[in-house]
C-alpha positions as CSV (number, residue, x, y, z in Angstrom):
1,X,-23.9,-54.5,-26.7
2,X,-27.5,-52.7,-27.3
3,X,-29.6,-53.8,-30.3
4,X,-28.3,-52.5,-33.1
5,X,-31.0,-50.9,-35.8
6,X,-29.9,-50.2,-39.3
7,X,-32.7,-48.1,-41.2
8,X,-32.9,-49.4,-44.4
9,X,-34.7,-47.3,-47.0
10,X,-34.8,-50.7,-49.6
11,X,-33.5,-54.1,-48.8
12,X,-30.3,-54.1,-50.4
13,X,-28.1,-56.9,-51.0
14,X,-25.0,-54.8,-50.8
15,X,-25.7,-53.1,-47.1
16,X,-28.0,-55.9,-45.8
17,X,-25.8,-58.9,-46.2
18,X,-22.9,-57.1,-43.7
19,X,-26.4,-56.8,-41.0
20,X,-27.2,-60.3,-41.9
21,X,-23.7,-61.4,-40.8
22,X,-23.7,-59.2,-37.7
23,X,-27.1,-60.9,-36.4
24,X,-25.2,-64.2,-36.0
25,X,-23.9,-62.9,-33.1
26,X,-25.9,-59.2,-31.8
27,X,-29.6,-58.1,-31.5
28,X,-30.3,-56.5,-35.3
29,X,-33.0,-55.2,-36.2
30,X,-34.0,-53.6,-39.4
31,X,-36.4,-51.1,-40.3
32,X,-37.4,-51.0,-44.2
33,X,-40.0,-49.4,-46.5
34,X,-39.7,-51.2,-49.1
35,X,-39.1,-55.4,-49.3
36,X,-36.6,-54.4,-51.8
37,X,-35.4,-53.6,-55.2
38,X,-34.7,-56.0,-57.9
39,X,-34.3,-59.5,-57.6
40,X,-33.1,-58.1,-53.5
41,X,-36.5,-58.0,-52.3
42,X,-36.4,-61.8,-52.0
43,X,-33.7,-62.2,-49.9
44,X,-33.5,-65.6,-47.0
45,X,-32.7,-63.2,-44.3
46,X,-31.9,-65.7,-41.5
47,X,-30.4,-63.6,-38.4
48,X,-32.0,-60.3,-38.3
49,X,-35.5,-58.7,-37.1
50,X,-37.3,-57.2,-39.8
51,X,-39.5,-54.7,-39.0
52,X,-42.1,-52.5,-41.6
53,X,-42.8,-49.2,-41.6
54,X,-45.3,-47.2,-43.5
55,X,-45.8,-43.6,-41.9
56,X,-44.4,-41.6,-39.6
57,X,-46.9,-43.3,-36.5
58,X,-44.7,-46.4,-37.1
59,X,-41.4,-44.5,-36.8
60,X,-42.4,-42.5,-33.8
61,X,-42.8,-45.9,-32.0
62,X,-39.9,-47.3,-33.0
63,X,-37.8,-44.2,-32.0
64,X,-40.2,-43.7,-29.0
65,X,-38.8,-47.2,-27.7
66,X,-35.0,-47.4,-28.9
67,X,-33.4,-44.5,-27.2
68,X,-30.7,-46.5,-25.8
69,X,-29.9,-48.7,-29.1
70,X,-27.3,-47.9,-31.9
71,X,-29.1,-46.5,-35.1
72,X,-27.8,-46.5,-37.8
73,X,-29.2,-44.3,-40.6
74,X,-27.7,-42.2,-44.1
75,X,-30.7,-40.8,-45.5
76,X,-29.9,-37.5,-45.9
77,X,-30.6,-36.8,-49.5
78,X,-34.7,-35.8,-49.9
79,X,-36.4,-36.2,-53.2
80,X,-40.0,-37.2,-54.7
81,X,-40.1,-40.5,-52.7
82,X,-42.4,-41.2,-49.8
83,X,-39.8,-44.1,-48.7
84,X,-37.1,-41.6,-48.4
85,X,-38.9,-38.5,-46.8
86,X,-39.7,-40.8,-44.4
87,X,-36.7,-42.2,-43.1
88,X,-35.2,-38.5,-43.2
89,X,-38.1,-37.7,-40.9
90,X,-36.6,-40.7,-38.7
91,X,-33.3,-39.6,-39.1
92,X,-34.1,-35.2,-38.2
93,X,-35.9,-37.4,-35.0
94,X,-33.5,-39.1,-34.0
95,X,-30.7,-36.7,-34.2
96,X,-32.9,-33.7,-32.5
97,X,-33.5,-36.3,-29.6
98,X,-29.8,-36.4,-29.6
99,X,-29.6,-40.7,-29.9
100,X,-26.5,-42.5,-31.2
101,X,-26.6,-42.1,-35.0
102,X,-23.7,-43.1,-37.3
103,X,-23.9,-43.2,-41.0
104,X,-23.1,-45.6,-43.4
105,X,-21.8,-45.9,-46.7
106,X,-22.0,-42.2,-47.4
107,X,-20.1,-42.4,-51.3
108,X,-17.5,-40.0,-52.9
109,X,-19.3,-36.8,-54.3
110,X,-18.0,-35.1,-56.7
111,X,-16.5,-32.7,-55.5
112,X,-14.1,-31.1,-58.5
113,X,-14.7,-28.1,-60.6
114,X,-17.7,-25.2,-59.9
115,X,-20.6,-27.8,-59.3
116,X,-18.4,-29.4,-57.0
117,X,-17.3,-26.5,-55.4
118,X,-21.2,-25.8,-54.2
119,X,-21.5,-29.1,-53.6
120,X,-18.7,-29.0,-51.1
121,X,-20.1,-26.1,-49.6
122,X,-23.7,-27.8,-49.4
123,X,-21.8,-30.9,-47.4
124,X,-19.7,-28.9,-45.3
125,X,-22.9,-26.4,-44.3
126,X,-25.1,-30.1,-43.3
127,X,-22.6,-31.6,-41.5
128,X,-21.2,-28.6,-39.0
129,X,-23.7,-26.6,-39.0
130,X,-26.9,-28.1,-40.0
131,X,-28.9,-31.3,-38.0
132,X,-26.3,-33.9,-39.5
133,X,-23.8,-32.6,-37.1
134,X,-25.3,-34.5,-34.5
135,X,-24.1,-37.7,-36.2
136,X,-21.6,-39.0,-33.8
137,X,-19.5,-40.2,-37.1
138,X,-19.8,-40.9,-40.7
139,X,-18.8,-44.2,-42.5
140,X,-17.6,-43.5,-45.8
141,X,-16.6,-45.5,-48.7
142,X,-13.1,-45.9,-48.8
143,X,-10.8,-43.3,-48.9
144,X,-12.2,-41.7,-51.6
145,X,-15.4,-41.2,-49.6
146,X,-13.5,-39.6,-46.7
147,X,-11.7,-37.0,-49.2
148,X,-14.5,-36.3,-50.3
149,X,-15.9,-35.2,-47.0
150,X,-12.6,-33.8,-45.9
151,X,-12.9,-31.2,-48.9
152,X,-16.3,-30.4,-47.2
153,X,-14.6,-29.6,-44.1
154,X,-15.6,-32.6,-41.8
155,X,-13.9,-33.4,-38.9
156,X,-11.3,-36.3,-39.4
157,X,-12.4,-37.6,-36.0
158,X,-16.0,-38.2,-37.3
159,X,-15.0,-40.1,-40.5
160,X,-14.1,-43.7,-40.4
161,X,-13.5,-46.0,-43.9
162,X,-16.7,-48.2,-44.2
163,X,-17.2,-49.8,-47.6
164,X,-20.3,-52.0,-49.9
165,X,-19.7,-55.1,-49.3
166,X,-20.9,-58.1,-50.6
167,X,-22.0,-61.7,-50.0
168,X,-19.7,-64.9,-50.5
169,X,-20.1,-66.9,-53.9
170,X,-21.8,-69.5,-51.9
171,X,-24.1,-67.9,-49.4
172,X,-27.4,-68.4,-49.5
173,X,-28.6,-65.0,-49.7
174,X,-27.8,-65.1,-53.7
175,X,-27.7,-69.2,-54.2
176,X,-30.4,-71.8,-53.8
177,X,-29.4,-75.1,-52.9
178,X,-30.5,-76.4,-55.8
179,X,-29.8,-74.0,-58.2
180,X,-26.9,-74.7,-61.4
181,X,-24.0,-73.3,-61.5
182,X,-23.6,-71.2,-65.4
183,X,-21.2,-72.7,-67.5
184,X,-19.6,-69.9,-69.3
185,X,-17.2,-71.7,-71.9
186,X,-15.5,-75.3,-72.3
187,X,-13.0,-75.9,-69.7
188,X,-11.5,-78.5,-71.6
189,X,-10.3,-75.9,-74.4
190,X,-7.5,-73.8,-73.9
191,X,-9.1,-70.3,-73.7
192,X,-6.8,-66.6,-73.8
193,X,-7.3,-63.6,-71.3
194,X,-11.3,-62.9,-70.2
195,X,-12.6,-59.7,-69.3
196,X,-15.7,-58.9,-68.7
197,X,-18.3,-55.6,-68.0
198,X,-21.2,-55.9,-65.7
199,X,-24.1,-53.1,-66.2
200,X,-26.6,-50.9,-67.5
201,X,-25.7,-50.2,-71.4
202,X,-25.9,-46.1,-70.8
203,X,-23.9,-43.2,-71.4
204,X,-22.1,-43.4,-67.5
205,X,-20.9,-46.9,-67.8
206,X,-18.8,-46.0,-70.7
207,X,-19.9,-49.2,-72.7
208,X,-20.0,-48.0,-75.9
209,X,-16.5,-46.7,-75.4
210,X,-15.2,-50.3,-74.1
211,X,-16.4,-51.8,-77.0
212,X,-14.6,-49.4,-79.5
213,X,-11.6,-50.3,-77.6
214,X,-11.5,-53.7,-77.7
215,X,-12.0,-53.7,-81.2
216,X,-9.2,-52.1,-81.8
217,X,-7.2,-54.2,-79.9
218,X,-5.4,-57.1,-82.1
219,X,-4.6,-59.7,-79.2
220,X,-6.2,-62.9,-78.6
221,X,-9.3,-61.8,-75.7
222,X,-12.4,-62.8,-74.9
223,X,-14.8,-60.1,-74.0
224,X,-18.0,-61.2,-72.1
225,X,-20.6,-58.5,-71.9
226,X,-23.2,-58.8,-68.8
227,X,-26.3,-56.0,-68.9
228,X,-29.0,-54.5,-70.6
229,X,-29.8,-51.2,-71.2
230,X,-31.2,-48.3,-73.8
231,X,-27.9,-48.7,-75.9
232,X,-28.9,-52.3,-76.5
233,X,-29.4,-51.6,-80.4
234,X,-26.0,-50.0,-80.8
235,X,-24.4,-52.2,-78.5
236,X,-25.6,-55.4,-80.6
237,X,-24.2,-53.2,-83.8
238,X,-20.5,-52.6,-82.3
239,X,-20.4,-56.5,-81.3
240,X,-21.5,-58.0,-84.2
241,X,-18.8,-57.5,-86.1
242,X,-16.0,-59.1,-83.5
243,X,-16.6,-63.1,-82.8
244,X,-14.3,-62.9,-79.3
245,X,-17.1,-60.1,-77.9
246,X,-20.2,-62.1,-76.5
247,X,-23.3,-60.8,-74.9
248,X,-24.4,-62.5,-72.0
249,X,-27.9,-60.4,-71.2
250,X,-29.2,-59.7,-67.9
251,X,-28.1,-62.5,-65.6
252,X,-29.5,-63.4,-62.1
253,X,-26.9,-62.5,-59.0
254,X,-26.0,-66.1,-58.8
255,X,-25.3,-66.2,-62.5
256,X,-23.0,-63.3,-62.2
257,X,-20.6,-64.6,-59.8
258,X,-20.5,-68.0,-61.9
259,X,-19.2,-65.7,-64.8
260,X,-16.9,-63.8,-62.0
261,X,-15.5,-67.1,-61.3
262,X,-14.4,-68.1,-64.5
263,X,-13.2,-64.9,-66.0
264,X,-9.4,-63.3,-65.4
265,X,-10.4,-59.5,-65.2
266,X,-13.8,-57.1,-64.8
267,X,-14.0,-53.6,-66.7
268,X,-15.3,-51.1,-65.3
269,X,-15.1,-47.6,-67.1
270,X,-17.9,-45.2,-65.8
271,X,-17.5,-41.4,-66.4
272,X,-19.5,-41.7,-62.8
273,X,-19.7,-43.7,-59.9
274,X,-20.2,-43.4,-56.4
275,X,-18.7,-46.6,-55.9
276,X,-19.5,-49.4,-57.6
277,X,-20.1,-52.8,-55.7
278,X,-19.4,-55.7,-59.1
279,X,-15.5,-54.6,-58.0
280,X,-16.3,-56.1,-54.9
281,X,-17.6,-59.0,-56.6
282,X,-14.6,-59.2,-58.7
283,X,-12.0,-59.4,-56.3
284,X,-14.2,-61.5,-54.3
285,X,-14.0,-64.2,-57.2
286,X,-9.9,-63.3,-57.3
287,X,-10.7,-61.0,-61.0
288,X,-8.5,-58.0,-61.2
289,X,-10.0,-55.3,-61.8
290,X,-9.7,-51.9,-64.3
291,X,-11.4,-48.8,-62.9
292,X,-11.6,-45.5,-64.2
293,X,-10.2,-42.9,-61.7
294,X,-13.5,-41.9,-61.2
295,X,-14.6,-44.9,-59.9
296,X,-15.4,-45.0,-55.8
297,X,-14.1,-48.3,-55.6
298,X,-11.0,-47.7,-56.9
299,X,-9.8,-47.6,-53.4
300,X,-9.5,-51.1,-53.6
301,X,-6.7,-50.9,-55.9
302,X,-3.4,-51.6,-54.8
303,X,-0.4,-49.6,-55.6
304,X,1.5,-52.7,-56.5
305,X,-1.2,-53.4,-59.4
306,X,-1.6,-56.9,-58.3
307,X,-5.7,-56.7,-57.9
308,X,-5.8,-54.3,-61.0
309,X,-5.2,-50.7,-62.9
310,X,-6.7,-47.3,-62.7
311,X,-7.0,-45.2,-66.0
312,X,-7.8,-41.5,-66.3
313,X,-11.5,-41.2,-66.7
314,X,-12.3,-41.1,-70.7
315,X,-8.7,-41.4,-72.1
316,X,-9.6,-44.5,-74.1
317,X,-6.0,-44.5,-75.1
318,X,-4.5,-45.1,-71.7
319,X,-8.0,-47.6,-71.2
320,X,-6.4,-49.6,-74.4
321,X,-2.9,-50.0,-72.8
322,X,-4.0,-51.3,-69.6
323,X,-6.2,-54.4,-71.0
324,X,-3.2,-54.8,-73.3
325,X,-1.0,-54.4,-70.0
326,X,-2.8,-57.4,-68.3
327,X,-3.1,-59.5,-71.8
328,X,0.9,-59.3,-72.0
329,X,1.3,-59.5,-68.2
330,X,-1.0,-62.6,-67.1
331,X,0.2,-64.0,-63.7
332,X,-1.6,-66.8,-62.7
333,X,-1.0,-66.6,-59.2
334,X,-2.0,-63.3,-58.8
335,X,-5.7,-64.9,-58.5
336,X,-4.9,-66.7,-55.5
337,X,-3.6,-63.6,-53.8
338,X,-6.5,-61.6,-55.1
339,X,-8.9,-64.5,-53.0
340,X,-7.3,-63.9,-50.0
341,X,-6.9,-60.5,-49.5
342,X,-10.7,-60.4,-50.1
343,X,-11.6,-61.8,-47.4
344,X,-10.9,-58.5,-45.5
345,X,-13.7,-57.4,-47.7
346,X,-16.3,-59.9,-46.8
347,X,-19.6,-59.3,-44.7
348,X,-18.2,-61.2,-41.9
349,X,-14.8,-59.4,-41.6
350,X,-16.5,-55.9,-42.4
351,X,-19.3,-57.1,-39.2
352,X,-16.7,-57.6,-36.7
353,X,-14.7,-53.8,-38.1
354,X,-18.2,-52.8,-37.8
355,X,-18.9,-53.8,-33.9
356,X,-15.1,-52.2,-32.8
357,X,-16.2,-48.9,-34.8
358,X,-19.1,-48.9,-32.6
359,X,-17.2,-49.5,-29.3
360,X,-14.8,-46.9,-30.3
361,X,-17.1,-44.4,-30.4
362,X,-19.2,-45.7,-27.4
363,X,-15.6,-44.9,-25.6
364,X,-15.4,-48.4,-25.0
365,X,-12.2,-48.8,-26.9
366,X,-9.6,-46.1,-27.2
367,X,-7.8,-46.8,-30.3
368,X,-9.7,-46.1,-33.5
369,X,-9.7,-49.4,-35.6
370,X,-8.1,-49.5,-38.9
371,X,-10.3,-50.8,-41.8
372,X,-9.3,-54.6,-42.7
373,X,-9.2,-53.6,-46.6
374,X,-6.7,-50.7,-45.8
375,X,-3.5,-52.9,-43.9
C-alpha cells in the first residue's frame, strides 16, 4: 500500500495510538503542529515518521511530494488558531488538487432543535456542495456520528463507522517500565459496587448533578471521583458530607487506568459530548458503563445492557435508578465479557478495519467492511 499520512493538528493519545499501531506494519507518516497537548506531547512514538510543520512553505512541500499517498485529514472547523488554519489550508490543497482524502473521527453534532437545524444545513452545504465534497469518505464516530451526518444529507456511501480509540493498559505509550501501579483500596477487604467519574468539574460533565445523586442513594457504594476543575469548591462541599464519595484529583493516564482496573462501573453524565474516549477506557478495563443519551459513545452500548445503561440526558431520576439498577444487579462475569468484546475496540483491531476501509475505497476490495465494535 502507499504511505499513509495522517495530519495531526496535536499529538493526541486518542487518534495517534491507532497510527502508532498501523506503522508496525505500513509506511506512516505524521504531520503535526504542535508536539502535543497535555501529558500527550510526551508520547514514545516507536513506528511512525514524525514530521513538523510551521507554515504553509512546509505544507506545500509535503503536499508537493505526496500526491500518490493516502491523507488523511478532518480539520474542517476554522477558528483563532494558527495550528488549525493551517492544516485547513492543507486540507482546501489537497482536496482542490483532487488527492485521496478521508476523514477521521468526524463526532455527532448536535443536530436537534433550531441551532441544530442550521447546523444541519451548514454540514449538508460543506459536504455536497462546498470543497469537503471532494473527500472520498468520512469516518465517523459510531453510529451516532453517521446520523448525525445523514441528517445533513451525506451520502451513505461516503460514511463508514470509525471510532477514538485507545491504547492497551499496558502499552507503553501511557506506562513506563518502571512506573507503580496506583493502589486504589485494600484488596484484602471485602468492598461493595465502585463507580467512578473521570473529568473536568464543569457545568457539561454534569458532576455536580452525580453527586446530588448519589447522595441520595441509600445502598452500600463507593464513589471515586477523578478530575479537577472550576467547581472544585462546591464539589469538595457536596462530598464532604458522604464518607463512601472520595476525591481522587487529577491523575496521570497511567494512574487512571489503574483506578479503571479496579472499579465495577464509570459515570459519565454530560449534557454534551461529542464522544467521549474514558468509555473506551472503561470497557477496555471490562467497567460498564452509564452514559447519558447525549453521549457520542454511547454507541458502544449494547442493547442487552451487559457493557452498561443509557439515561435521558438530565433526568437525574432515571440517572438514580440505573446506578441502583447495577448495585442490585452485579454480575460478576459480565467483566470478563466486557474484556473481550473490547478488543474489537483496540488500536490494533481498529488498524487492520482501518487498512480494508482504505482498500475499499481504493476499489481494491468490493465489499464495504463492517466495523469490528458493530458485529
Amino acid at each position: 500500500m502507499n504511505r499513509i499520512i495522517y495530519w495531526a493538528h496535536n499529538l493526541n493519545m486518542h487518534t495517534v495510538c491507532t497510527f502508532e499501531e498501523l506503522g508496525k506494519n505500513e509506511n506512516v507518516m505524521v504531520i503535526y503542529y504542535n508536539r502535543g497537548n497535555r501529558d500527550y506531547g510526551n508520547l514514545c512514538l516507536k513506528f511512525i515518521t514524525l514530521i513538523h510543520v510551521e507554515n504553509k512553505e512546509d505544507v506545500d512541500k509535503i503536499i508537493n511530494n505526496t500526491q500518490n499517498d493516502i491523507h488523511i485529514n478532518r480539520t474542517l472547523k476554522v477558528y483563532d488558531d494558527k495550528g488549525i488554519k493551517l492544516f485547513n489550508y492543507a486540507l482546501r490543497k489537497l482536496l482542490k488538487k483532487q488527492y485521496f482524502v478521508i476523514s477521521l473521527y468526524m463526532e455527532q453534532y448536535y443536530w436537534w432543535g433550531l441551532k441544530g437545524l442550521l447546523r444541519r444545513i451548514k454540514w449538508g452545504v460543506l459536504f455536497n456542495i462546498g470543497y469537503a465534497h471532494r473527500y472520498k469518505a468520512i469516518g465517523c464516530c459510531g453510529y451516532t456520528g453517521i446520523q448525525a451526518h445523514r441528517k445533513a444529507l451525506v451520502s451513505q456511501n461516503k460514511l463508514f463507522d470509525f471510532i477514538y480509540t485507545v491504547p492497551t493498559s499496558d502499552s507503553y505509550l501511557i506506562r513506563k517500565n518502571d512506573e507503580p501501579k496506583y493502589a486504589l483500596y485494600d484488596r484484602e477487604k471485602p468492598s461493595p459496587r465502585r463507580f467512578v467519574f473521570i473529568g473536568t468539574f464543569n457545568d457539561r460533565k454534569s458532576i455536580v448533578e452525580l453527586i446530588q445523586t448519589f447522595n441520595s442513594i441509600d445502598k452500600e457504594y463507593e464513589f471515586y471521583i477523578i478530575g479537577t476543575g472550576p467547581f472544585q469548591n462546591q464539589i469538595e462541599n457536596l462530598a464532604s458530607t458522604n464518607n463512601k464519595i472520595h476525591l481522587l484529583g487529577r491523575l496521570m493516564p497511567s494512574q487512571v487506568r489503574d483506578v479503571l482496573n479496579q472499579v465495577d462501573v464509570l459515570i459519565l453524565p454530560s449534557k454534551l459530548e461529542g464522544w467521549g474516549c474514558v468509555v473506551n477506557e472503561a470497557l477496555m478495563s471490562g467497567c460498564k458503563v452509564i452514559v447519558s443519551n447525549v453521549v457520542g459513545s454511547r454507541a458502544l452500548v449494547d442493547k442487552d445492557g451487559v457493557r452498561g445503561q443509557i439515561f435521558k440526558n438530565c433526568d437525574w431520576n432515571e440517572l438514580k435508578s440505573c446506578i441502583i439498577n447495577d448495585i442490585d444487579n452485579f454480575k460478576a462475569e459480565d467483566r470478563e465479557k466486557i474484556i473481550a468484546w473490547a478488543q474489537s475496540i483496540s488500536p490494533s483491531s481498529e488498524a487492520n478495519y482501518l487498512l480494508d476501509i482504505i482498500n475499499f475505497y481504493l476499489g481494491k476490495i468490493k465489499i464495504k467492511p463492517t466495523a469490528p465494535w458493530s458485529i
